[in-house]
C-alpha positions as CSV (number, residue, x, y, z in Angstrom):
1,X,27.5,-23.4,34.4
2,X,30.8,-25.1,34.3
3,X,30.5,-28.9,32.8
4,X,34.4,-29.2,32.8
5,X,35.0,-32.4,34.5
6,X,32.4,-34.4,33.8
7,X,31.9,-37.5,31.7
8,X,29.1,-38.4,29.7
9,X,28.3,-41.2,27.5
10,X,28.9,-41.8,23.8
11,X,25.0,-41.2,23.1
12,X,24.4,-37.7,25.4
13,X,23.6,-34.6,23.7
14,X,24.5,-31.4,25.3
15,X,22.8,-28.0,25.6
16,X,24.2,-25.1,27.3
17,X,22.3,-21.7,27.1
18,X,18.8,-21.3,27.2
19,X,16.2,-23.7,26.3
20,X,13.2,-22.5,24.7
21,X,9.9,-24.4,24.1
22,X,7.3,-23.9,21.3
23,X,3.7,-25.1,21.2
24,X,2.3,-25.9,18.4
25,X,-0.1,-23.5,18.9
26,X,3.1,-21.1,18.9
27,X,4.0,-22.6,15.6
28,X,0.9,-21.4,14.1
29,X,0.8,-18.3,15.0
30,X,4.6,-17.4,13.8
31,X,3.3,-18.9,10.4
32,X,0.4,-16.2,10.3
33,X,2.4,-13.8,11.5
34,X,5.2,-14.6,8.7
35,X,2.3,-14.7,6.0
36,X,1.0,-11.6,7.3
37,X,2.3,-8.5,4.8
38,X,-0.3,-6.4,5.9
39,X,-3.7,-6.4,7.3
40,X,-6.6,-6.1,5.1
41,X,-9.0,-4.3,7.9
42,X,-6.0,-2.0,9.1
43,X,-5.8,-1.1,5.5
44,X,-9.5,-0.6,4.9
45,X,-9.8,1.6,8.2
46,X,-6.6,4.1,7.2
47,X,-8.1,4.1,3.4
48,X,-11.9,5.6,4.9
49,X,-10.3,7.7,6.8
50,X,-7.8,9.1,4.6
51,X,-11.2,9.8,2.1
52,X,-13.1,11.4,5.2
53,X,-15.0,8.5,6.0
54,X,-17.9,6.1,4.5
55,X,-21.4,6.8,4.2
56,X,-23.9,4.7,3.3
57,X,-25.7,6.5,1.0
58,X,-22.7,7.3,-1.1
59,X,-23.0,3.0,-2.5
60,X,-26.2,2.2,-1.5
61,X,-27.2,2.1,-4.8
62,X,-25.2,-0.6,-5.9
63,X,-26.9,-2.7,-3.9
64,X,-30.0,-2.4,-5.6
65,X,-28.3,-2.9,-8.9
66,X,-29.3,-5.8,-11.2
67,X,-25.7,-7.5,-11.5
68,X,-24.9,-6.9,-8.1
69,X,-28.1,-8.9,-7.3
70,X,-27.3,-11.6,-10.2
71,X,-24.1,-11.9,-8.5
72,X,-25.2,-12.0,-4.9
73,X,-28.0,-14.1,-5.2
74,X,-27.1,-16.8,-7.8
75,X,-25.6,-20.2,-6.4
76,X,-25.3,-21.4,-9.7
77,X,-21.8,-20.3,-11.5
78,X,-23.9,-17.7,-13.9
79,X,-22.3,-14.7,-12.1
80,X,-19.8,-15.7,-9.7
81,X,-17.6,-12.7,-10.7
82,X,-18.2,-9.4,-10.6
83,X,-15.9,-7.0,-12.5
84,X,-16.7,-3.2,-11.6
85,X,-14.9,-0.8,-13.6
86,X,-14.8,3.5,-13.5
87,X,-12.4,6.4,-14.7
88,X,-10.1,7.6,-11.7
89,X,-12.3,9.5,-8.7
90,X,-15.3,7.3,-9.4
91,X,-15.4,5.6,-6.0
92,X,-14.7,2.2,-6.8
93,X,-12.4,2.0,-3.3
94,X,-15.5,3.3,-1.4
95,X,-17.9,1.3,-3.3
96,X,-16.0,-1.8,-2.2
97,X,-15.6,-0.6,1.4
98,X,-19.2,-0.5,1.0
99,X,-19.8,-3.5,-0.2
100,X,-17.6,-4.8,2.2
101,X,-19.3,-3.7,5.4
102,X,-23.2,-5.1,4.2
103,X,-21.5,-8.4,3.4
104,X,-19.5,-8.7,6.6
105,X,-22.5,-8.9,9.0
106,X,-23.1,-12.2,7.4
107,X,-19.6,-14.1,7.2
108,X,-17.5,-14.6,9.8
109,X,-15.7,-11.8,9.6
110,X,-18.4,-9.8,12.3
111,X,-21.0,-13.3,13.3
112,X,-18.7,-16.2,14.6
113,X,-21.5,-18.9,14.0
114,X,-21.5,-18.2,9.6
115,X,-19.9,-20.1,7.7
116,X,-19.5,-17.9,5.2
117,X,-15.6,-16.7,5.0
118,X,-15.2,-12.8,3.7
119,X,-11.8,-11.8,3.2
120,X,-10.7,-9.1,0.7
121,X,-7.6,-7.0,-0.3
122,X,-7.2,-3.2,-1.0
123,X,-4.0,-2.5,-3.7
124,X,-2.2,0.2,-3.7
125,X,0.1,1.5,-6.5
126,X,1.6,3.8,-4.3
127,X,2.9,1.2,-2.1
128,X,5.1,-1.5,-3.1
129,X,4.3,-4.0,-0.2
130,X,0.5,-3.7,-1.4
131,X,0.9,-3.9,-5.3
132,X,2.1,-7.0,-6.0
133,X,0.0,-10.3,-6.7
134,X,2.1,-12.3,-3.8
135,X,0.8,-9.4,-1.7
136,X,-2.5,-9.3,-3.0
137,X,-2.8,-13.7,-1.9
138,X,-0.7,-13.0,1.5
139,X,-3.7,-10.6,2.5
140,X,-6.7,-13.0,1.4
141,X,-5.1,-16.0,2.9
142,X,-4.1,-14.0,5.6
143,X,-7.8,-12.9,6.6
144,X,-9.3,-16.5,5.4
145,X,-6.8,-18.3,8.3
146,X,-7.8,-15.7,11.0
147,X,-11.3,-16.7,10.2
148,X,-10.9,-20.2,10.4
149,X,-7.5,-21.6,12.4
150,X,-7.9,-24.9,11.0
151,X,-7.3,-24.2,6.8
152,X,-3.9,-22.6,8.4
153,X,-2.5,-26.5,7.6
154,X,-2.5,-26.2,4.3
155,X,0.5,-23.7,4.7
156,X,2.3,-25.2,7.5
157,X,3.0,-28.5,5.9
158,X,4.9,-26.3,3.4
159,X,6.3,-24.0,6.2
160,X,7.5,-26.2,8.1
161,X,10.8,-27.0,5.9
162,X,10.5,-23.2,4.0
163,X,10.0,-21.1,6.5
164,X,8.4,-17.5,5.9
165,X,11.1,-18.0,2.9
166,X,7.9,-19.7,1.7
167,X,5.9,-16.3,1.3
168,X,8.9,-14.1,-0.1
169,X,11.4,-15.8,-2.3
170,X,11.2,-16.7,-5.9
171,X,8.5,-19.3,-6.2
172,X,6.2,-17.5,-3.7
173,X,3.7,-17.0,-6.1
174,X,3.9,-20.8,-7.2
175,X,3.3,-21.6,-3.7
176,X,0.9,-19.2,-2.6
177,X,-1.6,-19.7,-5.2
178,X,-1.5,-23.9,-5.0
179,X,-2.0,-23.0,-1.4
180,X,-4.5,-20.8,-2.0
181,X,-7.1,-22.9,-4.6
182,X,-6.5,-25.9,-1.8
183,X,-8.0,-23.9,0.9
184,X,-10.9,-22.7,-1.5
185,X,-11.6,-26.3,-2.6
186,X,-11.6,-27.3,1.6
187,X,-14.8,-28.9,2.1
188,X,-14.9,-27.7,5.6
189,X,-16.0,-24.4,4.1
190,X,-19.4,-23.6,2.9
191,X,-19.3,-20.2,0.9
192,X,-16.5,-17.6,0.3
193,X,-16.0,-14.4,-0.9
194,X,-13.4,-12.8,-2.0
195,X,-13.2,-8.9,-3.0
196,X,-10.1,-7.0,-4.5
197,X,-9.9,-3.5,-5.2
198,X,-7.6,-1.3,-7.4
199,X,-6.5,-4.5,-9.4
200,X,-4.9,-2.3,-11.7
201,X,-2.5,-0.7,-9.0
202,X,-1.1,-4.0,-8.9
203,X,2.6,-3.6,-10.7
204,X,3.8,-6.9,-10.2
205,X,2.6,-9.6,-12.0
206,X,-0.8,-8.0,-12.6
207,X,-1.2,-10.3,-15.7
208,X,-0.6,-13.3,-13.1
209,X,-2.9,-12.5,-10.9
210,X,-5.4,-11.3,-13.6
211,X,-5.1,-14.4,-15.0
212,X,-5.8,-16.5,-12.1
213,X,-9.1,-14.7,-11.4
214,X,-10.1,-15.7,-14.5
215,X,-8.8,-18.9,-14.1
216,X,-10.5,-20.0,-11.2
217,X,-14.0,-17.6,-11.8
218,X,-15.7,-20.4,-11.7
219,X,-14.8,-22.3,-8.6
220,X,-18.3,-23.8,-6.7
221,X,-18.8,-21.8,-3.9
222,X,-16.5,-19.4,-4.3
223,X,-17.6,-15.5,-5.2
224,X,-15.7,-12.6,-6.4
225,X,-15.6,-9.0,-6.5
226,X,-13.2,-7.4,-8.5
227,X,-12.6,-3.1,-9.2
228,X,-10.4,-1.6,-11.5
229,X,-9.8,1.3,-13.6
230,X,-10.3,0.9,-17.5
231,X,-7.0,-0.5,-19.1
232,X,-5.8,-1.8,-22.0
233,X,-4.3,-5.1,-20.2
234,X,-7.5,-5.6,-18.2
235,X,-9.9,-4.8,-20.7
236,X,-8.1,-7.2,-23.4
237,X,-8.0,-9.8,-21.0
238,X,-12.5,-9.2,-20.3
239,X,-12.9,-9.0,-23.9
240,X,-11.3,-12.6,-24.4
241,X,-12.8,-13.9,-21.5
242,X,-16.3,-16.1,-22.3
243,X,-17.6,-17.3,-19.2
244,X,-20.8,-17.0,-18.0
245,X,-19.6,-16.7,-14.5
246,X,-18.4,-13.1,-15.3
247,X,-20.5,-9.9,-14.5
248,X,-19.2,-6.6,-15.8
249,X,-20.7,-3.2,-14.1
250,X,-18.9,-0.5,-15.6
251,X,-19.5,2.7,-13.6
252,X,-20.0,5.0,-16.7
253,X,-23.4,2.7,-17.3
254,X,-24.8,3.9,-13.7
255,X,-24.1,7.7,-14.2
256,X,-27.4,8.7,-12.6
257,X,-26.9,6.9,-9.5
258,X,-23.1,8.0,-9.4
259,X,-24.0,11.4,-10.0
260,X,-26.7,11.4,-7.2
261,X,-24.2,9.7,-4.7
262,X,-21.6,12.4,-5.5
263,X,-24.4,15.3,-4.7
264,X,-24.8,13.9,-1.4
265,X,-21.0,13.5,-0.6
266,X,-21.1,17.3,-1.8
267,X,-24.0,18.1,0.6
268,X,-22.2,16.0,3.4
269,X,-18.7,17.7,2.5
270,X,-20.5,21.7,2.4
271,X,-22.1,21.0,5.6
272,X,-18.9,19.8,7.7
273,X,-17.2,23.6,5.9
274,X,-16.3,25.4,9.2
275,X,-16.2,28.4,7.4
276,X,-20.1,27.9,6.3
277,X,-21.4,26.3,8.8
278,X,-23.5,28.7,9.9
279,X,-24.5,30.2,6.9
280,X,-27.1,28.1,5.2
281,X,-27.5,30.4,2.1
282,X,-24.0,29.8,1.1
283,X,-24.1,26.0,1.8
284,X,-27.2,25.9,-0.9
285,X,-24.8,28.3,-3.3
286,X,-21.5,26.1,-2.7
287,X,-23.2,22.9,-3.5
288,X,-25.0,23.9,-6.5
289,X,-21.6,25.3,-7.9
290,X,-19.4,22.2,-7.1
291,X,-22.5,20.1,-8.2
292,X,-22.7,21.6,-11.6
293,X,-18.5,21.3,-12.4
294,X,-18.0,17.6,-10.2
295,X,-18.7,15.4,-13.3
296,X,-20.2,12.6,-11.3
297,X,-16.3,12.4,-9.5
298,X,-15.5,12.1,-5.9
299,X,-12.2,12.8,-6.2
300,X,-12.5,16.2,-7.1
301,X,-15.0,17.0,-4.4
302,X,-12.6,16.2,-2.1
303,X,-9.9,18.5,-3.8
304,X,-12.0,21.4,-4.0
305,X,-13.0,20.9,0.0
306,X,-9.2,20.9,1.3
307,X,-9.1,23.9,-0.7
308,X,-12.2,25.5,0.6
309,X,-10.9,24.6,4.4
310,X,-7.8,27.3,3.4
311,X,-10.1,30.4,2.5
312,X,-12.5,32.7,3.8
313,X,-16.5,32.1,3.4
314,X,-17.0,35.2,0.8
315,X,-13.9,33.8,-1.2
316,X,-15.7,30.3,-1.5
317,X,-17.3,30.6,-4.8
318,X,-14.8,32.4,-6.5
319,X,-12.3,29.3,-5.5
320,X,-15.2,26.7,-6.7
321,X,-15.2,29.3,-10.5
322,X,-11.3,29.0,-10.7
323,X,-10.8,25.4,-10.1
324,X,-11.2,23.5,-13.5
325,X,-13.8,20.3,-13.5
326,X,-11.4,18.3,-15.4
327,X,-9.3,16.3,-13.1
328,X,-5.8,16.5,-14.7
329,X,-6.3,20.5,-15.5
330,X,-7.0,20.3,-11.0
331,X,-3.5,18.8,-10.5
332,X,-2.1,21.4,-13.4
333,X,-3.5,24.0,-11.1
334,X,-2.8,23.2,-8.0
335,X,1.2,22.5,-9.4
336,X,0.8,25.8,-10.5
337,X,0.2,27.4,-7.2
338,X,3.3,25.2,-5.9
339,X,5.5,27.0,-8.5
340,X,4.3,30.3,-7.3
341,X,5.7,30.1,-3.6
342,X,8.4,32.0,-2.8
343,X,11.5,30.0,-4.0
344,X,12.6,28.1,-1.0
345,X,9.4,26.8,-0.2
346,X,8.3,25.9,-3.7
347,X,11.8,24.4,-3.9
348,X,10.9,21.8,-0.8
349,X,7.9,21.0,-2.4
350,X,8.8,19.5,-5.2
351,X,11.7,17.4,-3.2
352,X,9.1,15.9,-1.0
353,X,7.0,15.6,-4.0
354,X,9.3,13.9,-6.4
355,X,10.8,11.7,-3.0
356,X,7.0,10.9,-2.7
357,X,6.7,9.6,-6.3
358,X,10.1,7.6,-6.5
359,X,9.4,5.9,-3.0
360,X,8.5,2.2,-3.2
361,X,6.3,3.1,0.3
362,X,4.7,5.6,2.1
363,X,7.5,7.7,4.3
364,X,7.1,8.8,7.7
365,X,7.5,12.5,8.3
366,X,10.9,12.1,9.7
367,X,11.7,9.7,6.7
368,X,10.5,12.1,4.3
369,X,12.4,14.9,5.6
370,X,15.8,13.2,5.4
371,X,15.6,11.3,2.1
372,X,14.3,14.8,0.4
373,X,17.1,16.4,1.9
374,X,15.7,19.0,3.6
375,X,17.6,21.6,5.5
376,X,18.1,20.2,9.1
377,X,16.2,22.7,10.4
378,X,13.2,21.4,8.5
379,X,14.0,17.5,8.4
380,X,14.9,17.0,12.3
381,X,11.6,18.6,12.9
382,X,8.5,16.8,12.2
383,X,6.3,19.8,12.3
384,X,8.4,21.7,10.2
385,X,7.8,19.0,7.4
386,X,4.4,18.6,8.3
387,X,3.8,22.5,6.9
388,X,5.9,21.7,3.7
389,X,4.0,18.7,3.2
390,X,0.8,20.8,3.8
391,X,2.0,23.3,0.9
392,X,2.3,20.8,-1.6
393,X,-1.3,21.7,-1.6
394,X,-3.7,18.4,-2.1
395,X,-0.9,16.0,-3.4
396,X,-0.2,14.6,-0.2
397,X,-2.0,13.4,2.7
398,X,-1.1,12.6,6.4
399,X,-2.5,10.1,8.3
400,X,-0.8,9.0,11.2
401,X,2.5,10.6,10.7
402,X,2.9,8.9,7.4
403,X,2.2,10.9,3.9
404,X,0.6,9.2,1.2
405,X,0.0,10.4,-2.0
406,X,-3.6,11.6,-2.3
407,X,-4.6,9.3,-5.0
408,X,-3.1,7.1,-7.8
409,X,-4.1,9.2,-10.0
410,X,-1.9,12.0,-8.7
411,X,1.1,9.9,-8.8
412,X,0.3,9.4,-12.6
413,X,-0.1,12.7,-13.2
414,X,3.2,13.7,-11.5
415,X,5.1,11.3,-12.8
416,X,3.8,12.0,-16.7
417,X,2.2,14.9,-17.5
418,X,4.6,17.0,-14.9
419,X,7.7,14.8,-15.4
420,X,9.8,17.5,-16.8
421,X,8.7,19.7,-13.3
422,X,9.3,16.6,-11.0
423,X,12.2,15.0,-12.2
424,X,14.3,17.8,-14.3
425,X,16.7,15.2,-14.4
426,X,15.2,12.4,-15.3
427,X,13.8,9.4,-12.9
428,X,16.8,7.4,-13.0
429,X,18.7,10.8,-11.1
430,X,16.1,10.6,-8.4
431,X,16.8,6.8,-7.7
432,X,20.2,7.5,-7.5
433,X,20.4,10.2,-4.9
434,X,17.9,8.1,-2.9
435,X,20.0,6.0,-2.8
436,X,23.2,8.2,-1.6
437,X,21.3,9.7,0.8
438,X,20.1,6.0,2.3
439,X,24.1,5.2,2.9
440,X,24.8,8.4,4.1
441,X,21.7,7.8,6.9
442,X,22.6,4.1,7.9
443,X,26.6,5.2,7.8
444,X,25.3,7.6,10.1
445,X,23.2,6.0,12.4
446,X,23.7,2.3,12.6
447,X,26.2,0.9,15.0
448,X,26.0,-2.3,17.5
449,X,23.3,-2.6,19.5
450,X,21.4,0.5,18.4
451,X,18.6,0.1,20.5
452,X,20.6,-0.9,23.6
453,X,19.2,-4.0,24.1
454,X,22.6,-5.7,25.8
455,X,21.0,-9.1,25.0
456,X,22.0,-10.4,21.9
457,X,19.7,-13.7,22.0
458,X,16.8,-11.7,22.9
459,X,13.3,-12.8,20.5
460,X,12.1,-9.8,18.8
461,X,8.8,-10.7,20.2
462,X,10.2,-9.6,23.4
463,X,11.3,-6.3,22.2
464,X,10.1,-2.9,21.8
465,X,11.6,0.4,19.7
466,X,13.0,2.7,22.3
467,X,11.6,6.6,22.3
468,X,12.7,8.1,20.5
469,X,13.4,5.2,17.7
470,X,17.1,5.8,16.1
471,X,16.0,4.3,13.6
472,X,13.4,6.4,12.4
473,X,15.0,8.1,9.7
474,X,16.8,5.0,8.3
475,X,13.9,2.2,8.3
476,X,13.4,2.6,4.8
477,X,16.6,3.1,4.1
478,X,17.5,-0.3,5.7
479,X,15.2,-2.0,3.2
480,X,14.6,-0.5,-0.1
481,X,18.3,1.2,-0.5
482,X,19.8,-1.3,-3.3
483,X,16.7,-1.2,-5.2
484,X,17.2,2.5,-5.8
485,X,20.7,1.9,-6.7
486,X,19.4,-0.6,-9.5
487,X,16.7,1.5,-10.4
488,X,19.8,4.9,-10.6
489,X,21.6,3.2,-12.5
490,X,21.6,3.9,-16.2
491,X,23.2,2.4,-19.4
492,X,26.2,4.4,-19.4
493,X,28.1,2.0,-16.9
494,X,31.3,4.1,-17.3
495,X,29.6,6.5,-14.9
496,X,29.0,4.5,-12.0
497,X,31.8,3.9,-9.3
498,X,29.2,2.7,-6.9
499,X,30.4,-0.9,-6.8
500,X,34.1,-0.2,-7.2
501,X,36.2,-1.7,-4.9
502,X,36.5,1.0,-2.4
503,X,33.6,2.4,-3.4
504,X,30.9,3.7,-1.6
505,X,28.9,0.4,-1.2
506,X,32.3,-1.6,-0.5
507,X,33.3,1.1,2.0
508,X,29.5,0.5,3.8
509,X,29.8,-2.9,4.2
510,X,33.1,-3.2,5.2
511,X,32.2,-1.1,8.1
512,X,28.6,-1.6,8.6
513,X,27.2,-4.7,7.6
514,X,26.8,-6.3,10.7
515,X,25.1,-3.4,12.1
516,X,23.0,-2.9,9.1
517,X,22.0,-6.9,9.2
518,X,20.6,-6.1,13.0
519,X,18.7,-3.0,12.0
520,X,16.8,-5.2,9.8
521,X,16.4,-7.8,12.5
522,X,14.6,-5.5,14.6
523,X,12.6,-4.5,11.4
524,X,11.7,-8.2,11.1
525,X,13.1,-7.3,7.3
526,X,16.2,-9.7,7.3
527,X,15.1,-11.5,3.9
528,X,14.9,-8.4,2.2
529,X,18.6,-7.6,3.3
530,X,19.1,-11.0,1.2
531,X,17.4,-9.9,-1.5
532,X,19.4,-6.3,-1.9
533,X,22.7,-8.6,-1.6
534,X,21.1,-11.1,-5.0
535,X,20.4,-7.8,-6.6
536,X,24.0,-6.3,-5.9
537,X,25.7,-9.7,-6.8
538,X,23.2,-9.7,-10.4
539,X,24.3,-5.6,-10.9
540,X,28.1,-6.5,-10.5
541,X,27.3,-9.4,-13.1
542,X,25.1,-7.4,-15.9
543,X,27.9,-4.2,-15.5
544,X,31.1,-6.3,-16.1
């Protein structure tokens, strides 16, 4: 439209372009979607599958048990927390997926007409977008809202000036939790509960967050559920901690009832053994075996089955007589069987495996196979990765085309006791060809308009990746690339030409910057490309 010619007055505004409008209705839901880091139930679903599913009568007890009971039935604040504690491969995560689906029938969370809210949070240590306190309130709040719309104006009136800035920068946590006791304190809610698991997988500002449980234990009709492993931080904190609205149930105090829940995940696990499943005999022998060296732990169960589900029937129990009860001597030797592959493969292995450790997420395959630096025969094909991932024996996991680690546990195992193995060169060198081979990825793929959109002003809401994604190598790359650079870089500064003028990173944004900006645009992940440039500008300040 041409407006050349035409007069208008001295108090006319003029638009040219498109004109969009937003509902309020839309301004809501780009604030949930904004606070929304991950969901909760997608989180809970992937977790039960990932551990081969739940059964009932793996927590069932705990529902008989005389805290749990205190805790459930008092409405007084004797008992308003509930602190459940166990040794790695205990089932805490499964006991709180349990807990979770008997209390969800009665909270609106599964029956629209309660007014009980249920919302809960799964961290993972693995997984830097799920380990942080921030992340740990952007979940609860995030499930609290989508059960009731209305509470979502205690955020927007914040939101509104911030933007999702509000959720991500600095003083999120300030924010977030002022938010947070607000909504709790709303009198237009009856009851709530609120359930976190792994608490001590949280690696940023775990003391925080600790310390606003216990803080806020207390709050009239509000009830938690918290599980953790046994640590010095968390147990010093309890210890201190006089309240009568605390409840500790420390696993090793219900060994009986663990120890019968683990024989029937055994008998569940033998019977679902393709290689047994017809043979009843061995079923009875291969339960009593793994029942006599399990130790009252899940976790090792479920080792022992994806390596029974790689042998022959009458090689069964001789696999169950090699494997060691102890859990860390399990990871020794199944580290040990990685060693023993012929050199190339053994070789992949442990770049997938110390990639794996040093990544602040879970990678997809195609991710994986570039950043390890796989031969391109391997890396450009996802089912060539997908066997090297599967000979890394029962380290890693796949769900969904991603690969987790199988367990926390294994990550603190491979990153202590098999540090030398892992990382011959020390932590710091694996950070630092991470990041190298990030640059080399976005210098190779990014350029303008990568997913041919030919509409600059086009809302991502209106978008979708093309097939196949060009960016499916480099999304992680795109986001997390100066934090291995930091993280690379050691105290001998004389070392590093990184940040030269003309350097590497000088060279990449010169020439890609733009292009790198719009890959995180169509990641929705353009404040983290803020936050790689604070942590550049802070580097290139503590190294002159």
């Amino acid at each position: 439209m041409n407006i050349e010619g035409n007069s208008f007055g001295d108090n006319a505004t003029i638009h040219q372009g498109n004109v969009y409008h937003y509902s309020s209705q839309g301004a809501s839901d780009r604030c949930l979607a904004d606070l929304r880091s991950t969901d909760p139930r997608d989180d809970k679903i992937r977790i039960e599958q990932t551990k081969g599913g739940l059964l009932r009568e793996l927590y069932n007890w705990v529902l008989e048990n005389d805290k749990f009971k205190l805790w459930y039935d008092d409405d007084d604040t004797k008992g308003q927390l509930l602190w459940i504690t166990g040794d790695p491969g205990k089932g805490k995560t499964m006991l709180a997926c349990g807990i979770i689906d008997e209390l969800a029938v009665q909270t609106r969370l599964e029956n629209p007409e309660s007014k009980i809210i249920l919302s809960y949070f799964f961290c993972q240590g693995t997984d830097s977008r799920i380990n942080s306190a921030v992340a740990v309130l952007r979940g609860l709040l995030y499930l609290i809202i989508h059960q009731q719309r209305s509470l979502i104006s205690h955020i927007k009136s914040k939101y509104d000036i911030a933007g999702k800035s509000l959720f991500e920068d600095v003083n999120a946590w300030t924010a977030l939790s002022q938010i947070f006791i607000t909504i709790l304190q709303d009198t237009s809610i009856d009851n709530t509960i609120l359930i976190i698991d792994a608490l001590d997988e949280c690696g940023t500002d775990q003391a925080k967050l600790l310390d606003f449980i216990l803080q806020h234990s207390s709050l009239p009709r509000v009830k938690w559920i918290i599980t953790s492993r046994n640590g010095p931080v968390i147990e010093q904190k309890l210890s201190t901690h006089h309240s009568r609205a605390l409840l500790s149930l420390d696993l090793k105090d219900n060994e009986a009832s663990i120890s019968d829940a683990v024989e029937t995940y055994i008998k569940h696990s033998v019977s679902r053994l393709d290689v047994v499943r017809d043979d009843k005999a061995l079923q009875d022998e291969l339960e009593e075996a793994m029942q006599q060296k399990a130790n009252g732990t899940f976790l090792w169960v479920s080792l022992v089955m994806k390596e029974l589900e790689q042998v022959e029937s009458w090689d069964a129990l001789q696999v169950i007589d090699e494997i060691p009860s102890d859990l860390k001597e399990v990871y020794t030797r199944m580290l040990g069987q990685i060693l023993q592959l012929k050199r190339g493969s053994h070789t992949y292995c442990m770049q997938l495996l110390a990639t794996a450790c040093a990544t602040y997420r879970p990678l997809s395959l195609s991710e994986l196979g570039f950043l390890s630096d796989l031969p391109r025969a391997i890396s450009e094909k996802p089912g060539a990765v997908r066997r090297v991932v599967t000979m890394c024996g029962s380290f890693l996991t796949i769900r969904d085309e991603i690969v987790y680690l199988i367990h926390q546990s294994a990550k603190d195992y491979l990153s202590t006791e098999a540090f030398r193995t892992i990382f011959p060169s020390g932590m710091g060198k694996i950070h630092h060809f991470l990041f190298s081979r990030s640059l080399q990825g976005m210098s190779q793929i990014l350029r303008r308009d990568l997913w041919g959109l030919k509409a600059p002003g086009v809302l991502i809401d209106e978008i979708m990746a093309p097939e196949p994604d060009p960016l499916a190598t480099a999304r992680y790359s795109c986001v997390y690339w100066a934090d291995h650079l930091c993280d690379g870089i050691s105290e001998d500064w004389t070392r590093i030409n990184d940040l030269d003028d003309n350097g590497v990173i000088h060279r990449f944004l010169n020439k890609h910057y733009l292009y790198w900006l719009e890959a995180l645009s169509l990641q929705r992940s353009v404040s983290h490309g803020v936050t790689a440039l604070n942590k550049l500008e802070a580097l290139l300040t503590a190294i002159q």
